[in-house]
N, C-alpha and C positions, 0 to 999 in steps of 0.2 A: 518424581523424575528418576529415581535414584533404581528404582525398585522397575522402573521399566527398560531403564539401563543396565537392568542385572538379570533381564530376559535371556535364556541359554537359548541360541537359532541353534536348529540340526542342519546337518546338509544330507542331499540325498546318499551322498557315496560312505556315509557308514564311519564318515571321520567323528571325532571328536565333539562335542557341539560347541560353539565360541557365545560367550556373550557378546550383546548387541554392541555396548561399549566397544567390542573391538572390530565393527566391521563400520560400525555408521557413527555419527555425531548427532547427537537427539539433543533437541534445541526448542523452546518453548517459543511461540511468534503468535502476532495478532493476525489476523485476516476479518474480512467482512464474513459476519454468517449466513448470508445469501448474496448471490452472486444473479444480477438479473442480464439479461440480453435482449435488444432489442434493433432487430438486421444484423445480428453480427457484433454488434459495438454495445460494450460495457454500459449499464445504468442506473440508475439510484433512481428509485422507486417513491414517490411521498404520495401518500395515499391520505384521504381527506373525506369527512361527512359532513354533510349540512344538517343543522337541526333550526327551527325554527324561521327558517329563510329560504329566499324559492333557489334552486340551482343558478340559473341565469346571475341572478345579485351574484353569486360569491363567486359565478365563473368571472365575473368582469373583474369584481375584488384582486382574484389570482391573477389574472393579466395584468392589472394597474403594478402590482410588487414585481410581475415577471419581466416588465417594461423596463423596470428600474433596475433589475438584475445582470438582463443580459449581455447590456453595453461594460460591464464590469467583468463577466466571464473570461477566466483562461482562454487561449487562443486554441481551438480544433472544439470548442466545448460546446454546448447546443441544450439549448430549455426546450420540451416539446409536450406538451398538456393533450394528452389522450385521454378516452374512454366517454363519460354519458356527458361532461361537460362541452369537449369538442362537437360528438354527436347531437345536441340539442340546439346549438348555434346553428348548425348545419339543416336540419329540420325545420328548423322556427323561425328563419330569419325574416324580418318582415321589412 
């Protein structure tokens, strides 16, 4: 941190160059290292495989826990299970 704080910036008009220290406050902070979006609105991604089980079974599996989830959710928040497990309900339903 120290060593990037003692970065010399030029400016274009030929002054002096200033370390960073003295124009900015360089501060170490956590963030998400992927940021996903989905319409617009912020999302958290959990991505899942099946092995040895047909889709169907573990789509229902995921609904029975998301059932129990989302009566618990913060209020503006939203569970919403996309991709081949939504699409295969939608296809197959008999």
């Amino acid at each position: 941190m120290d060593t990037l704080q003692s970065t010399p910036i030029r400016s274009n008009t030929g002054q002096m160059p200033q370390l960073l220290s003295n124009l900015a406050t360089v501060q170490r902070t956590q963030s998400a290292g992927v940021v996903s979006h989905y319409d617009i609105q912020p999302t958290l991604d959990i991505l899942a495989s099946v092995q040895d089980r047909d889709l169907a079974g573990v789509g229902n599996d995921v609904n029975k826990i998301l059932a129990d989830i989302k009566p618990k959710l913060p209020r503006g928040s939203s569970i919403d299970v996309r991709a081949r497990s939504k699409r295969c309900k939608l296809h197959f339903q008999v």
